[in-house]
C-alpha positions in Angstrom: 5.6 -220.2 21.8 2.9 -218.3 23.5 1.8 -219.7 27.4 -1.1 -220.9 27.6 -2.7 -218.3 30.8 -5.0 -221.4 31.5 -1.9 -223.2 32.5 -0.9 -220.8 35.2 -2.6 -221.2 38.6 -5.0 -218.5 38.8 -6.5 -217.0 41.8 -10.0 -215.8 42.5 -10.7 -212.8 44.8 -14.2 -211.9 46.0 -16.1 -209.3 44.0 -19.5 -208.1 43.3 -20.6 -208.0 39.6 -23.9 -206.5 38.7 -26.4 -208.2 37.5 -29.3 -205.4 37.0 -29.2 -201.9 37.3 -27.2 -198.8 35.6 -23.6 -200.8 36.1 -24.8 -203.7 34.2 -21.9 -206.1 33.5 -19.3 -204.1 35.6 -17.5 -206.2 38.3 -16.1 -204.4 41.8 -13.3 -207.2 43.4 -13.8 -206.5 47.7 -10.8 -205.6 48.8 -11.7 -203.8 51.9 -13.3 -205.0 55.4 -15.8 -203.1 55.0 -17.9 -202.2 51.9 -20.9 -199.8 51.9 -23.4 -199.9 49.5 -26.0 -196.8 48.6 -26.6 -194.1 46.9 -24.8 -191.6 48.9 -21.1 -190.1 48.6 -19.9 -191.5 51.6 -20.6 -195.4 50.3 -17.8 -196.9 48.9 -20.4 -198.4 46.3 -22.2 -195.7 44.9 -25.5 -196.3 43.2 -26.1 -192.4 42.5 -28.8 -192.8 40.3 -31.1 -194.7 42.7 -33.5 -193.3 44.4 -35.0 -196.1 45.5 -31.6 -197.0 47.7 -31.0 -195.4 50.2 -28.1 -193.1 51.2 -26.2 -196.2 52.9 -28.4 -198.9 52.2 -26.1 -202.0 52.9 -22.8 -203.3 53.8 -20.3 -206.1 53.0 -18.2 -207.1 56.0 -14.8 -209.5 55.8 -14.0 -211.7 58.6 -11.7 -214.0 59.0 -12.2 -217.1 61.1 -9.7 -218.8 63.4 -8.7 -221.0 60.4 -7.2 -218.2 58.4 -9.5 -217.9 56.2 -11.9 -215.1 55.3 -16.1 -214.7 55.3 -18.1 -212.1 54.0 -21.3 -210.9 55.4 -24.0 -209.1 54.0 -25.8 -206.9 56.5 -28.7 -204.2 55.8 -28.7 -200.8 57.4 -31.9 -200.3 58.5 -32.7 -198.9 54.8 -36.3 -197.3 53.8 -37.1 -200.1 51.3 -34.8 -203.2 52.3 -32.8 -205.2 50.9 -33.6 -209.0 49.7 -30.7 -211.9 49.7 -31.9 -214.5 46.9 -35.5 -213.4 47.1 -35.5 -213.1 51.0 -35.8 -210.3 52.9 -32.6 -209.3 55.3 -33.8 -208.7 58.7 -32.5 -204.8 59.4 -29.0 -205.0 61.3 -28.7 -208.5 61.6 -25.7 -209.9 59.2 -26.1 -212.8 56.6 -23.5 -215.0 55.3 -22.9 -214.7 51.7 -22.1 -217.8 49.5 -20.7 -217.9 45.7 -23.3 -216.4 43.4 -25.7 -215.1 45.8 -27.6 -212.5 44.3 -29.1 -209.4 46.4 -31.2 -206.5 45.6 -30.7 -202.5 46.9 -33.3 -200.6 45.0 -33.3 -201.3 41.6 -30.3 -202.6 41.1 -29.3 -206.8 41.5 -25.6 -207.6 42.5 -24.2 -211.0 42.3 -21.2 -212.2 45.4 -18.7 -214.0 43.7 -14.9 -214.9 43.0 -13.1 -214.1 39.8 -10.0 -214.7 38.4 -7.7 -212.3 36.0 -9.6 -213.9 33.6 -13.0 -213.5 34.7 -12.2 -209.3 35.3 -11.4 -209.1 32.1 -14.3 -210.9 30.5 -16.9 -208.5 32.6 -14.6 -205.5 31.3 -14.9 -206.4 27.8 -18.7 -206.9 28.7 -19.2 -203.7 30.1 -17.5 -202.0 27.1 -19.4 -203.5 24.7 -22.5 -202.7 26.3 -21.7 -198.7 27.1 -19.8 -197.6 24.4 -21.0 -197.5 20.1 -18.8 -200.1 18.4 -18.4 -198.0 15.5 -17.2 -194.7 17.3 -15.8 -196.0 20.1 -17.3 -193.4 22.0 -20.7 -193.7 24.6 -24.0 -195.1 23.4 -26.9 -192.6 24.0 -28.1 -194.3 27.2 -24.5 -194.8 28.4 -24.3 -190.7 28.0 -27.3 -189.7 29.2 -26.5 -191.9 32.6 -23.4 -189.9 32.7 -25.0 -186.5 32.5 -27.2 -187.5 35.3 -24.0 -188.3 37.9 -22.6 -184.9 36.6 -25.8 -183.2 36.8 -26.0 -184.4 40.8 -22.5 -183.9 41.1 -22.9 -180.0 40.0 -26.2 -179.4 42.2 -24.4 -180.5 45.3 -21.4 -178.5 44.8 -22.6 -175.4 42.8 -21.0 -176.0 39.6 -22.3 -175.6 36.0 -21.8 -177.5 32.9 -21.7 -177.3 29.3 -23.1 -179.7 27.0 -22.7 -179.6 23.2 -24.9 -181.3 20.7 -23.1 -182.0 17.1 -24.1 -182.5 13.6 -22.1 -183.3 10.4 -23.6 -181.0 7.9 -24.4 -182.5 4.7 -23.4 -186.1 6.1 -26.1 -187.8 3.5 -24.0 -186.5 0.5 -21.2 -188.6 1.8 -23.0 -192.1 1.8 -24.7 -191.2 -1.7 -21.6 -190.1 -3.2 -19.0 -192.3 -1.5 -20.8 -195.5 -0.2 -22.1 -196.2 3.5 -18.5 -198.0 4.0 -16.2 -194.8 3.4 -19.7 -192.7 5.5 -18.7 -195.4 8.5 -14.6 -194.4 8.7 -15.7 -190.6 7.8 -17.8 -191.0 11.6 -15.1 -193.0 13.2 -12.5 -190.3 12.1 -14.9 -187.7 13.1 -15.7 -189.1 16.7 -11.3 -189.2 16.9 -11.0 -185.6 16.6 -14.0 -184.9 18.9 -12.3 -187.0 21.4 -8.9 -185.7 20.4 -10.5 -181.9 20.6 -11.7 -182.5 24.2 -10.1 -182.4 27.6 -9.6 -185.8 29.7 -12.2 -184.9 31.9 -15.3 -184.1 29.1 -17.4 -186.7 28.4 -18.2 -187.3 24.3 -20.9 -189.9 23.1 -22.5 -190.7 19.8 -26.2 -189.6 19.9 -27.4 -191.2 16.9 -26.7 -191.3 13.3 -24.0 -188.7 12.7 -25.0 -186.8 15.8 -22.4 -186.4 18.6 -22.9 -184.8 22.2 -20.2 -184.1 24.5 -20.5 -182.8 28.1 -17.8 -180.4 29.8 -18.2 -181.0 33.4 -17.6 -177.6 35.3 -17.7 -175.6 32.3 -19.5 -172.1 31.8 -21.4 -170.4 28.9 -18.5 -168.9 27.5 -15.6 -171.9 28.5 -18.2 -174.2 26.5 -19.0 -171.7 23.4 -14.6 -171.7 23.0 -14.7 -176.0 23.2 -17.2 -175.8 20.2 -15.0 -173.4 18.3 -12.3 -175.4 18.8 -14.1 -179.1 17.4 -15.2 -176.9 14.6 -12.2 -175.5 13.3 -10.8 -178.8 13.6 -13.3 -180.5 12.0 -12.5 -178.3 9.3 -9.6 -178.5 8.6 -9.1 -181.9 9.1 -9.2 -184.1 5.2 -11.0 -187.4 5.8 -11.1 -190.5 4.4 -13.1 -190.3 0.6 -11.9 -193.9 -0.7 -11.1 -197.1 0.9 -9.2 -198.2 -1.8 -7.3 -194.6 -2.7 -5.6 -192.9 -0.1 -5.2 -190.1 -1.8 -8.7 -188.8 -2.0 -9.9 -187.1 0.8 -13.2 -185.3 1.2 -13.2 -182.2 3.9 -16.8 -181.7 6.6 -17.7 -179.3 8.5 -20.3 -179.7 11.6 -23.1 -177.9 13.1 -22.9 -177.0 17.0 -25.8 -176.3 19.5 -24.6 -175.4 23.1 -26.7 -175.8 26.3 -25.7 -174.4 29.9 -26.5 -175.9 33.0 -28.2 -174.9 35.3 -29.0 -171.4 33.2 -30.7 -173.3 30.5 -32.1 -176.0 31.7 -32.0 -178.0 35.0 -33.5 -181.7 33.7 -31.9 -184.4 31.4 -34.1 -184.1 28.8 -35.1 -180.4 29.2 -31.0 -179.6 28.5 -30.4 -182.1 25.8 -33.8 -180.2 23.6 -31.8 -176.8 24.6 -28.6 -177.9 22.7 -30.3 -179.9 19.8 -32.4 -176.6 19.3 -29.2 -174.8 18.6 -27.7 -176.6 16.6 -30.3 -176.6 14.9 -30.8 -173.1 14.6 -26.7 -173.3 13.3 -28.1 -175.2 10.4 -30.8 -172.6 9.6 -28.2 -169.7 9.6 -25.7 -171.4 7.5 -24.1 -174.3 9.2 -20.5 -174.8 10.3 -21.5 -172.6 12.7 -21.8 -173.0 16.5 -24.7 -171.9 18.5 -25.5 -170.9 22.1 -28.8 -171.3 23.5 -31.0 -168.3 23.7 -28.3 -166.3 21.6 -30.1 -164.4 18.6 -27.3 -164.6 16.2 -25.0 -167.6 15.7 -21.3 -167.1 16.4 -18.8 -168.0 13.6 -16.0 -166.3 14.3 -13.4 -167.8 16.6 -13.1 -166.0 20.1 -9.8 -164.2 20.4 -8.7 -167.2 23.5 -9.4 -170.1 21.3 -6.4 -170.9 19.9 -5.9 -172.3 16.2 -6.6 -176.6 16.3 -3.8 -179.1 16.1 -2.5 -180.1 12.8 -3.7 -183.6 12.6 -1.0 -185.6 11.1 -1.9 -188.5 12.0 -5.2 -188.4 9.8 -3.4 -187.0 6.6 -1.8 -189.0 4.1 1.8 -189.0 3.5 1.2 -188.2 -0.6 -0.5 -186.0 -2.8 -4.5 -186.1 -1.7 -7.6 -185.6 -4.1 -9.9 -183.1 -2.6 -13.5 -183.2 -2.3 -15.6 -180.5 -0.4 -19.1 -181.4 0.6 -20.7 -178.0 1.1 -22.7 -177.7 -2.0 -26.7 -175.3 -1.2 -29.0 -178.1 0.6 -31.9 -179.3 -1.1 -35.0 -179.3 0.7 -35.5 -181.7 3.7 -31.7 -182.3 3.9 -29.9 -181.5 6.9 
């Protein structure tokens, strides 16, 4: 028989969950005397994206009392726009007692003092994984992303580093939905987004843009390092026999994909500006062919593979064990199709 984990004594630790802001539903559990709040590197809580916080905006302080037990204190440091405990301005410097489900404000984001359980931590995961990642894919939801690429795009500007960022398309993806149902098109971008994932390095960040769209950023990555990632996802993507039949394993249908490549800073040194870079390369990948992948500002698109990329995985675990029926989708595109 299974234990019941309501039976167990459970113990709640103090923690900040966020109630507002770019963390929304994440939880932090305090475990130090002293926790800084702001948007600078040096603050152990790190609002990055905020610049209406300041660089350290606030701090929570433990103390224990002559009983044993411990208090926590909110105390603002003399930041350029304040910050408000329960709809109250903090006094600058001058430390405030915090209670279970206070609520305070730094800039635009709203964190909530508490105490959670095991329990409780794992319910704000599950939360903040259902809010920042597609449910299909797996992977990040556009906004999720784009909040990523502006950390990484800080992160590069203060230490001089570039980054590549990749925008992908499944070519002909329509044909698959008309031909196969919208049920086998769903597991055909779930597969897809695996072998992005798979195709990438721990450290490169992959979302789901929109429809069958993907974009993936390679964090201290050049022109060329980025141009051989690409290669790599579209060879793989190539080779790779995806699902053509819920019901048959055998049939398999093989993709190829379209991808546009931005650099930063040489391209582009804004969000949005850097994202239009990539998505008009790819673009330009579909004009000259498709299963192709595309640089920004490079005249012609570049289908053979660089001599350092080296041939993709075989991908085993995608492939059935028997015989497979074989359909290609790479037929001439009629008008307006992409």
């Amino acid at each position: 028989m299974q234990a019941n984990p309501l039976a167990r004594p459970r113990q709640a630790r103090p923690a900040l969950v966020h109630m507002r802001g770019d963390y929304l539903g994440s939880s932090l559990r305090i475990e130090r005397n002293v926790l800084r709040i702001g948007r600078g590197s040096d603050a152990e809580l790190r609002l990055e994206n905020d610049d209406e916080a300041s660089r350290l905006h606030a701090k929570v302080e433990r103390c224990e009392t002559p009983t044993g037990h411990f208090q926590y204190w909110l105390t603002d440091l003399r930041s350029t726009n304040g910050t408000q405990l329960n709809g109250i301005p903090l006094v600058p410097g001058e430390p405030v007692l915090l209670h279970d489900g206070d609520k305070f404000s730094i800039g635009r984001h709203i964190l909530k003092f508490t105490f959670l359980d095991d329990i409780d931590e794992e319910f704000h995961r599950r939360i903040t994984d259902l809010i920042t990642h597609d449910d299909l894919t797996g992977l990040l939801t556009r906004k999720s992303f784009i909040l990523e690429m502006e950390r990484e795009m800080a992160r590069s500007t203060r230490y001089g580093h570039s980054f590549g960022l990749l925008m992908m398309d499944i070519d002909y993806f329509k044909r698959v939905n008309d031909t196969h149902g919208h049920l086998v098109g769903s597991q055909v971008l779930r597969e897809v987004a695996g072998v992005i994932r798979q195709t990438l390095r721990d450290s490169d960040v992959a979302g789901r843009y929109g429809g069958e769209e993907y974009i993936a950023l390679l964090p201290e990555t050049d022109r060329v390092r980025a141009h051989e990632a690409g290669e790599r996802i579209r060879m793989a993507i190539e080779s790779v026999p995806f699902t053509a039949s819920l019901h048959d394993p055998r049939a398999k249908l093989h993709l190829t994909i379209s991808i546009g490549i931005s650099s930063y800073p040489s391209d582009a040194t804004r969000v949005n500006d850097l994202i239009e870079r990539a998505d008009e390369a790819m673009y330009e990948a579909k004009r000259r062919g498709r299963n192709l992948v595309q640089v920004s500002g490079q005249s012609p698109a570049m289908r053979a593979t660089p001599p350092s990329v080296p041939a993709p995985p075989a991908w085993s675990a995608l492939e059935a064990d028997s015989p497979t029926e074989h359909h290609t989708i790479e037929q001439p595109r009629p008008a307006g199709e992409m």
